[in-house]
Each structure stands twice: as structure tokens, then as C-alpha cells.
MARNUVEX-397158 format. One record per residue (C-alpha): x, y negated, z negated; residue in three letters. Coordinates in nm, 3 decimals. Each point is the difference from the previous one (the first is absolute). Layout:
N
<node X="X" Y="Y" Z="Z" rest="ALA"/>
...
//
This chain:
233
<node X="15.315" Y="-20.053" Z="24.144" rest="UNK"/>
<node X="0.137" Y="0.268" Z="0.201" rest="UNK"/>
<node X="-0.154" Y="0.343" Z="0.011" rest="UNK"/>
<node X="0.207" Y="0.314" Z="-0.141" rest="UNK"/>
<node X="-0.268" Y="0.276" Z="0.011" rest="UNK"/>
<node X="-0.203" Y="0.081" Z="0.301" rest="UNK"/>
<node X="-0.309" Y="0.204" Z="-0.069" rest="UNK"/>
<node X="-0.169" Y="0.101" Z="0.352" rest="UNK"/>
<node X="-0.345" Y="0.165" Z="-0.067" rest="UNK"/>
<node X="-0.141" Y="0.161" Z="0.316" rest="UNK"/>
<node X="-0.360" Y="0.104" Z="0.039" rest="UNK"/>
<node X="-0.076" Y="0.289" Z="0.149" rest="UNK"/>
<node X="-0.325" Y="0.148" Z="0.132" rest="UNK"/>
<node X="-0.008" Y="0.332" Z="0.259" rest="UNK"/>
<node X="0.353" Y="-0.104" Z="0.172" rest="UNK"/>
<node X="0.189" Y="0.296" Z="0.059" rest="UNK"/>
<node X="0.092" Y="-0.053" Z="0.359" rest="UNK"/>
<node X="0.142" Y="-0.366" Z="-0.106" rest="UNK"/>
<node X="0.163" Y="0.027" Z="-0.335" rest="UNK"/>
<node X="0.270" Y="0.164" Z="0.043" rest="UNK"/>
<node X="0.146" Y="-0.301" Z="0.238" rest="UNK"/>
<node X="-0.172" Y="-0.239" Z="-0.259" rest="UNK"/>
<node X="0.250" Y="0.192" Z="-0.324" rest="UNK"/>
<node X="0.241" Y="-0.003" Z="0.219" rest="UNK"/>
<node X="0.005" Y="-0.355" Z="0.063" rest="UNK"/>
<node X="-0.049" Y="-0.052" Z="-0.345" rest="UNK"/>
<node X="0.285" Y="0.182" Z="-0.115" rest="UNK"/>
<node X="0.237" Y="-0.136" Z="0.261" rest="UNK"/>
<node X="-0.068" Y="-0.378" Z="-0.145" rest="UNK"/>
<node X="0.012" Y="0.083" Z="-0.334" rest="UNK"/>
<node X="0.368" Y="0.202" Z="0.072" rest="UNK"/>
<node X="0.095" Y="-0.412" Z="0.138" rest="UNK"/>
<node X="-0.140" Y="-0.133" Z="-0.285" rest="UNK"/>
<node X="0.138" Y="0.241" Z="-0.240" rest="UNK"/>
<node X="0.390" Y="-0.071" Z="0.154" rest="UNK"/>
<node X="-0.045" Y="-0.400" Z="-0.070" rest="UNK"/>
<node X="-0.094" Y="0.088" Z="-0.387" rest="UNK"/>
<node X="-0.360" Y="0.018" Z="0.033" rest="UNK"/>
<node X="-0.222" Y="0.234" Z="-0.233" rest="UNK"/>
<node X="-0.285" Y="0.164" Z="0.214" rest="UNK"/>
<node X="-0.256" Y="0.239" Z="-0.076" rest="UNK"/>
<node X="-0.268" Y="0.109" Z="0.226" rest="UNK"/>
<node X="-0.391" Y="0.101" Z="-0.123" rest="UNK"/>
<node X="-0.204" Y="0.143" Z="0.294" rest="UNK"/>
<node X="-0.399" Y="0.059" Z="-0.105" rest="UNK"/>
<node X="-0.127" Y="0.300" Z="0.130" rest="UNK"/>
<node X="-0.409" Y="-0.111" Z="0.033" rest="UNK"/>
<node X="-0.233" Y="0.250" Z="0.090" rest="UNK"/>
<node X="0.234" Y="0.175" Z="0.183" rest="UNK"/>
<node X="-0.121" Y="0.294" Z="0.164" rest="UNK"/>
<node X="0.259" Y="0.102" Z="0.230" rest="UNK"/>
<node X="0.411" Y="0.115" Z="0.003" rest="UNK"/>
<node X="0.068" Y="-0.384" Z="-0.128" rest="UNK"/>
<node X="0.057" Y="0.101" Z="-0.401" rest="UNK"/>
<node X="0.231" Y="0.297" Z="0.126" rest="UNK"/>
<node X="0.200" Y="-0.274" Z="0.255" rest="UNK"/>
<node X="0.015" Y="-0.200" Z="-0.303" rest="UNK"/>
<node X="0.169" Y="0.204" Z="-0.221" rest="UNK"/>
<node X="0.309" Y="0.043" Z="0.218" rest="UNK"/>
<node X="0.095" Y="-0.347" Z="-0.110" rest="UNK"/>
<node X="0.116" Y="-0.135" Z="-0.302" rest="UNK"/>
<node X="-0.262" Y="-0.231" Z="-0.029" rest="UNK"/>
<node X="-0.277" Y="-0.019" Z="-0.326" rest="UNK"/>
<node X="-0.318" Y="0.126" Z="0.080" rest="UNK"/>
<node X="-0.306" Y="-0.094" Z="-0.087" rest="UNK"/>
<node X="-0.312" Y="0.190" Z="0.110" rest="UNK"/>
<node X="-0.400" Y="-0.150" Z="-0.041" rest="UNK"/>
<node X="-0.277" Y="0.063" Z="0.132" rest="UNK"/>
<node X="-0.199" Y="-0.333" Z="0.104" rest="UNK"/>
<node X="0.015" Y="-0.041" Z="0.393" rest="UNK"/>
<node X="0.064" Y="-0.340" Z="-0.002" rest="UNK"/>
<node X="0.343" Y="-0.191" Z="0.043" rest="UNK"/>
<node X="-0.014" Y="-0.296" Z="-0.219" rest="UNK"/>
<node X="-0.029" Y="0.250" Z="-0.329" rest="UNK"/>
<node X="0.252" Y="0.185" Z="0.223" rest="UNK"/>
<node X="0.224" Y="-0.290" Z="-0.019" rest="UNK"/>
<node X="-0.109" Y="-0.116" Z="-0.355" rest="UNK"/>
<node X="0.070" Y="0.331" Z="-0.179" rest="UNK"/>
<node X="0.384" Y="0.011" Z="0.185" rest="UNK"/>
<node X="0.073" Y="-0.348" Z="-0.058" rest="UNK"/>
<node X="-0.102" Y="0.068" Z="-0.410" rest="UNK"/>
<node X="0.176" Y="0.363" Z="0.033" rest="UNK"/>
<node X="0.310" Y="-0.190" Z="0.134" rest="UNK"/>
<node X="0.003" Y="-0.320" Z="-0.284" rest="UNK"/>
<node X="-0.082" Y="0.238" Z="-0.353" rest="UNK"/>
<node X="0.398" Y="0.094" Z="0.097" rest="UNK"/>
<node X="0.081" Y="-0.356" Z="-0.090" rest="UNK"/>
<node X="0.148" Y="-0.134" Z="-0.294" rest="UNK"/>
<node X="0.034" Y="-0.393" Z="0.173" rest="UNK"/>
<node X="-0.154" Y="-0.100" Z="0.312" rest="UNK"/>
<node X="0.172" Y="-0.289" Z="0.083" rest="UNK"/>
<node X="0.225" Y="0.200" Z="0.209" rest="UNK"/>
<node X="-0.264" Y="0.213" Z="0.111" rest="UNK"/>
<node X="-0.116" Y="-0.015" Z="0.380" rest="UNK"/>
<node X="-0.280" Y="0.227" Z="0.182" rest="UNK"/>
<node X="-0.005" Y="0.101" Z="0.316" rest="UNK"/>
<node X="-0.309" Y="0.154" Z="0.192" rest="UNK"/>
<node X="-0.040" Y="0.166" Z="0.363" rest="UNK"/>
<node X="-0.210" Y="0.291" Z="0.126" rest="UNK"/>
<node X="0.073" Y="0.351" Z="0.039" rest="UNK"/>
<node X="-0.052" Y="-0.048" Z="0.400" rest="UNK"/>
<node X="0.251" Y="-0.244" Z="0.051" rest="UNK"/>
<node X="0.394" Y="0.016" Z="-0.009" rest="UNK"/>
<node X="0.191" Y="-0.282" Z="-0.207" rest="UNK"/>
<node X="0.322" Y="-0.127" Z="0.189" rest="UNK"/>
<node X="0.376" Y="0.057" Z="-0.204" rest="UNK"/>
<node X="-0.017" Y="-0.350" Z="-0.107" rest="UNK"/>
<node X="-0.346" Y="-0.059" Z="-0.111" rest="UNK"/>
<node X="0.078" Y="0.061" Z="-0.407" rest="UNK"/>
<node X="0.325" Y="-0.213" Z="0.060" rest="UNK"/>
<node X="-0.181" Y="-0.271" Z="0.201" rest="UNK"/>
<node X="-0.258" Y="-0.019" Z="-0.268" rest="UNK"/>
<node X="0.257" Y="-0.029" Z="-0.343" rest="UNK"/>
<node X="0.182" Y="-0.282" Z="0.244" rest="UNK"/>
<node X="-0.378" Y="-0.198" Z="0.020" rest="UNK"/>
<node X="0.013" Y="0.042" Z="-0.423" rest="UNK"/>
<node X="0.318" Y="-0.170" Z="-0.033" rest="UNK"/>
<node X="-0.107" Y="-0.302" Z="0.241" rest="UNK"/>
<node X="-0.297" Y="-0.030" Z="-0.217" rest="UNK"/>
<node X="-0.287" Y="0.195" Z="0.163" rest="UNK"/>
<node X="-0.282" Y="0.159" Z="-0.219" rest="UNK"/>
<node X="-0.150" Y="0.163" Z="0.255" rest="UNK"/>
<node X="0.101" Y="0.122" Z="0.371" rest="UNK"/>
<node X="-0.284" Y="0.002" Z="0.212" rest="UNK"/>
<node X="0.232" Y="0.276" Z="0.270" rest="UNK"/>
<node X="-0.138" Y="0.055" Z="0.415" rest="UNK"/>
<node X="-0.082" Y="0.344" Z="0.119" rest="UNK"/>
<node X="0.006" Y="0.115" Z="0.346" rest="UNK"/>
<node X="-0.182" Y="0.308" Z="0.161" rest="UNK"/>
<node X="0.176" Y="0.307" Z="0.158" rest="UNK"/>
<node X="0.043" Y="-0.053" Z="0.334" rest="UNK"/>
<node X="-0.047" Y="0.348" Z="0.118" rest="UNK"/>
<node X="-0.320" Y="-0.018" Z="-0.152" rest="UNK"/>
<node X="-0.164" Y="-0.265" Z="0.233" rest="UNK"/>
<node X="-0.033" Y="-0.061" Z="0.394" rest="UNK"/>
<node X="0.275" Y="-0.216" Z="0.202" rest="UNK"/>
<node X="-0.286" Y="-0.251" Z="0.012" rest="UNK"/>
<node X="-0.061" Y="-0.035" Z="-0.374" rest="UNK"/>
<node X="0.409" Y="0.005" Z="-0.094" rest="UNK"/>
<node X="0.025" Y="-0.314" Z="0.239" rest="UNK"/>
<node X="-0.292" Y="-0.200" Z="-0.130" rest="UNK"/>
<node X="0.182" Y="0.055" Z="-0.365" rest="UNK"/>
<node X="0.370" Y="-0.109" Z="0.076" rest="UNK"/>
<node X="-0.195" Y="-0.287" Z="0.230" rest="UNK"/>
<node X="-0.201" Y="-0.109" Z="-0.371" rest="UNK"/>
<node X="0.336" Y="0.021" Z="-0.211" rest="UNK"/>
<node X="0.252" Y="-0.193" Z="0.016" rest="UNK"/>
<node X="0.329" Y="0.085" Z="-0.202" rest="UNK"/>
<node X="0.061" Y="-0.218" Z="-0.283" rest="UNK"/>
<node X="-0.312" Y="-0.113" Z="-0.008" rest="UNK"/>
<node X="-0.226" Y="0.259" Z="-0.256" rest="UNK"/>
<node X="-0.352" Y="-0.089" Z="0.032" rest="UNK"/>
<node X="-0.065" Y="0.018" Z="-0.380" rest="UNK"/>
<node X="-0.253" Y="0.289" Z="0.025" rest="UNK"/>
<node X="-0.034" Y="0.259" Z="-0.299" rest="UNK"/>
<node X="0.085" Y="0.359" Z="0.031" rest="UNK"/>
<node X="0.001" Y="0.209" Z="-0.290" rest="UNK"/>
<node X="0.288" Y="0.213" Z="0.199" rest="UNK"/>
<node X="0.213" Y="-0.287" Z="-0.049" rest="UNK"/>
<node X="-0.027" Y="-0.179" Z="-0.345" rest="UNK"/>
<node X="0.199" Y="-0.088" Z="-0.289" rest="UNK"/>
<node X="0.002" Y="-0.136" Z="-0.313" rest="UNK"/>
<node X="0.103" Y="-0.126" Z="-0.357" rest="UNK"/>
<node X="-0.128" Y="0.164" Z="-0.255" rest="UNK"/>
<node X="-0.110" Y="-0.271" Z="-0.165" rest="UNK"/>
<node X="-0.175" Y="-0.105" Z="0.259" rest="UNK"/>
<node X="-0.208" Y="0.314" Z="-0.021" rest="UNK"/>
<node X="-0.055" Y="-0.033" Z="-0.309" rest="UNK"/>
<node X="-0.116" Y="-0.354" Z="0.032" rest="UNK"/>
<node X="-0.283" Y="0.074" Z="0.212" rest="UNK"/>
<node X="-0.076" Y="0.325" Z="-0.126" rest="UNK"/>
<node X="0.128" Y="0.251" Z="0.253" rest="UNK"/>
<node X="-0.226" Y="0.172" Z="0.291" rest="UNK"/>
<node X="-0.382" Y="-0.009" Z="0.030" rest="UNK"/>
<node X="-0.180" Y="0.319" Z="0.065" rest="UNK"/>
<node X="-0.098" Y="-0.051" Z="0.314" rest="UNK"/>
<node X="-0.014" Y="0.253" Z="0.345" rest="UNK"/>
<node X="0.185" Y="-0.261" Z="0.129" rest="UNK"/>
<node X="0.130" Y="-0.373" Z="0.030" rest="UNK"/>
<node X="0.152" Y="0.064" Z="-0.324" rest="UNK"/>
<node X="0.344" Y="-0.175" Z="0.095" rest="UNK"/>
<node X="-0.159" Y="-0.326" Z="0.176" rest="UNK"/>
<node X="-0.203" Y="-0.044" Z="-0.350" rest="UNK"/>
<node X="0.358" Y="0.064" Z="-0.228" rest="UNK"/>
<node X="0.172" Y="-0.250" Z="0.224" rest="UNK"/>
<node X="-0.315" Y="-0.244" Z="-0.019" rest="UNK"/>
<node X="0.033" Y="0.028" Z="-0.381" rest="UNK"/>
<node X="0.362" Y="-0.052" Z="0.002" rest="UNK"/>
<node X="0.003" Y="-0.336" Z="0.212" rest="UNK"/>
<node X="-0.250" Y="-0.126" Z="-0.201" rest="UNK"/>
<node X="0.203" Y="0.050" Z="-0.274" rest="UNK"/>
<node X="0.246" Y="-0.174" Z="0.149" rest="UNK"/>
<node X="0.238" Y="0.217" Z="0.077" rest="UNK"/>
<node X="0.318" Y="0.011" Z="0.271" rest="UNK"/>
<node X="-0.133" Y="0.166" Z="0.299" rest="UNK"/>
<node X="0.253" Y="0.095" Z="0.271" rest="UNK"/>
<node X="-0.089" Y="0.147" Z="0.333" rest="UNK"/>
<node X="0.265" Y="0.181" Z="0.160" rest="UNK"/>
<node X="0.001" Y="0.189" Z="0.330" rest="UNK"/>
<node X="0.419" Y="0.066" Z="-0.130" rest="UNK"/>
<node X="-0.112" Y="0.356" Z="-0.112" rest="UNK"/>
<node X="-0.285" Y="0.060" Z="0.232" rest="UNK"/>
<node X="-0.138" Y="0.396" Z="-0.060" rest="UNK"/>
<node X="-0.160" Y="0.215" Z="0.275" rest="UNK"/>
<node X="-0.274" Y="0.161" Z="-0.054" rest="UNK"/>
<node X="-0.268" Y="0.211" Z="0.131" rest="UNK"/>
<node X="-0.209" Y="-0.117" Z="0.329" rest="UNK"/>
<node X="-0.266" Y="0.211" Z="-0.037" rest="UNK"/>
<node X="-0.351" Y="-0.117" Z="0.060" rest="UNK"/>
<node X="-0.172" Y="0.206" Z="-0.301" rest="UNK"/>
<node X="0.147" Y="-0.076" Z="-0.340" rest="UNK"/>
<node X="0.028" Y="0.093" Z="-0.354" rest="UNK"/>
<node X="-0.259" Y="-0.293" Z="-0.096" rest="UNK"/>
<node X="-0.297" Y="-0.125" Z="0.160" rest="UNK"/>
<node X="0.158" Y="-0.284" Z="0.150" rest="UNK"/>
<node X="0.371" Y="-0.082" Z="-0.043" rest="UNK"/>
<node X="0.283" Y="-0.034" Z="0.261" rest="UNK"/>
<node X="-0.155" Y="0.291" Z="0.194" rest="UNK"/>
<node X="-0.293" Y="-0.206" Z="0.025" rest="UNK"/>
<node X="0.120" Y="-0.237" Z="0.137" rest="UNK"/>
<node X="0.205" Y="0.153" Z="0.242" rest="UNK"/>
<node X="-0.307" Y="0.186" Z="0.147" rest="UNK"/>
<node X="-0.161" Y="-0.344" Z="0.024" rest="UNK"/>
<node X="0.305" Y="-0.135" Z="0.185" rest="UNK"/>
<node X="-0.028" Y="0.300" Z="0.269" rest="UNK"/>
<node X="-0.370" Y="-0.071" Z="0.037" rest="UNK"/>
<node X="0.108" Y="-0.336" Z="0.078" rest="UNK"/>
<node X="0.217" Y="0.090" Z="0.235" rest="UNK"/>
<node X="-0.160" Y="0.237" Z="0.180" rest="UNK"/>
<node X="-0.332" Y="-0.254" Z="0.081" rest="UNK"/>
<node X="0.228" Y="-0.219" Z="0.131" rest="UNK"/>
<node X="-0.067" Y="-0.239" Z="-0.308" rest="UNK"/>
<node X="0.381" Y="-0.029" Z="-0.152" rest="UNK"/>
//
């Protein structure tokens, strides 16, 4: 069943240099959602927030949501159940997640309502880092391990979406530092739901080596430039 309300819930910790780009973004997809009939409402969660990010935030039309718990699965768990108590049916309903350090390309709410129709559940979506964040070096060892076409199926909480029911089914986000999204989609494939991953809506985000969780994408990018840098990769 096709989707006909987008709800995008954005977690946000400390990111005031990034999420302005990352609203933005948001807002530009939702404006090509919004022309092809599609309902879309945005919830960012402001989480321990001790910078300019609440202030950023409120230059948006976006609903926000402000705790106090340092830690992104509740992050993502208290959006997601911000952005569902608007619903009167879910069947229609579809959730999408990214991260307040990463900007969402015009088509990635379209792309993701086209996956619903076809029969997806779930759209497991690539990311990609900033180029201008990383050496020559490390920006040809990444277009040399991706190939077009060909998403490697990894999980990235900057690029996820969703049926409602599907969260529902499995009972939404652990509250976990991090990980949170690889144990949802775990949950939801054994479940046996329709997982689709799609590099068609692909969403940059940051290449920084120090992150927002202990591990994450920045994690692993710092581990790729070790790599490379031994001479290992």
C-alpha cells in the first residue's frame, strides 16, 4: 500500500554548524513530496543540546521535541512516537530517519513513497561522506569500494525508512548509545518484513572522524583512514 504521509524525525545532538544544510535538505524533499500529494511533517529531537542547535531549530517549521538523555536510540524512539500519536490510521503511514549531520537529496521522500507502492516495508537507504571532509587518498579508496547500483546493504540510521506498522511490530528503537538502527532492522527482517536497499536516494553526510556516538559512521571512517594511512587498505 502506498504511502501518503511522510513523517521524517531527525535527531539532533550539539549540531549547529551542520543543521542548517541538514533542514534545509529536509525541507527541500518534503516541498517534492508535498507537489505529488504527499502529507509530510517533520519532528527534530533536540537531546541534550547544549549549543545554538534549539535556536537553528526553531527557524523551521518543523515539531520539536527537546529531552534530555544523551543517547540516540531514545533520541530516535521518542521522535518516531512524537511523530505516530498524530495518527489516526497507519496503514498509510511511513517514517523516515537521517541525522542532523547529513543532507537528504530532493528525491529521497519521493524515492522512498515509490519503494511503498512496489511493496517495500522497509528501505535500508546508502550514505556517503562529504568529500571535502577527507584526503584525495581516502575519497578514491571509497568510489573504488562502491559501485553504483550496487548498495552494499549496510545500516545507517541517516538513511532509513519505514512503515509504521512495522515499527510498531517490533516495538520501535532500543535505548542504546548506539547501533540502535542495525538492531530495528534485525527485528524487522526477522519479522519478515520487505527490506529494500537502495543507493537511488543516497544522502551525504558528515566525514568527520569524531562523532555524535561512540562508534557510528564516524567511526568507521576514522578506522578507514587508519587503514589507509599504514598502508593496510
Amino acid at each position: 500500500m502506498i504511502a501518503t504521509s511522510v513523517f521524517v524525525v531527525v535527531p539532533v545532538h550539539n549540531e549547529e554548524e551542520l543543521l542548517s544544510s541538514c533542514l534545509d535538505a529536509i525541507q527541500c524533499a518534503s516541498a517534492t513530496a508535498r507537489d505529488l500529494g504527499v502529507e509530510v511533517h517533520t519532528v527534530v529531537v533536540l537531546d541534550a543540546c547544549t549549543d545554538r542547535s534549539a535556536l537553528i531549530a526553531q527557524r523551521y517549521p518543523v515539531e520539536l521535541v527537546e529531552i534530555d538523555a544523551g543517547c540516540v536510540g531514545r533520541a530516535r524512539r521518542v521522535g518516531t512516537d512524537a511523530a505516530l500519536r498524530r495518527l489516526d490510521d497507519e496503514s498509510r503511514a511511513w517514517v523516515a530517519h537521517t541525522d542532523a549531520d547529513s543532507i537528504v537529496p530532493g528525491n529521497w521522500i519521493t524515492h522512498q513513497v515509490a519503494l511503498s507502492a512496489g511493496g517495500s516495508d522497509l528501505m535500508i537507504g546508502t550514505v556517503r561522506p562529504d568529500f571535502a571532509d577527507l584526503t584525495l587518498r581516502h575519497v578514491q579508496h571509497w568510489h573504488a569500494t562502491h559501485t553504483p547500483g550496487r548498495p552494499n546493504g549496510h545500516v545507517h540510521g541517516a538513511n532509513l525508512g519505514f512503515r509504521a506498522g512495522v515499527y510498531r511490530r517490533v516495538g520501535g528503537f532500543a535505548d542504546v548509545p548506539e547501533h540502535e538502527d542495525v538492531g530495528f532492522v534485525a527485528a524487522a527482517r526477522a519479522a519478515g518484513f520487505i527490506l529494500t536497499a537502495s543507493d537511488v536516494a543516497e544522502v551525504m553526510t558528515s566525514g568527520r572522524f569524531v562523532g555524535r556516538t561512540p562508534g557510528g559512521y564516524a567511526g568507521y571512517l576514522a578506522g578507514q583512514e587508519a587503514m589507509l594511512q599504514s598502508g593496510v587498505a
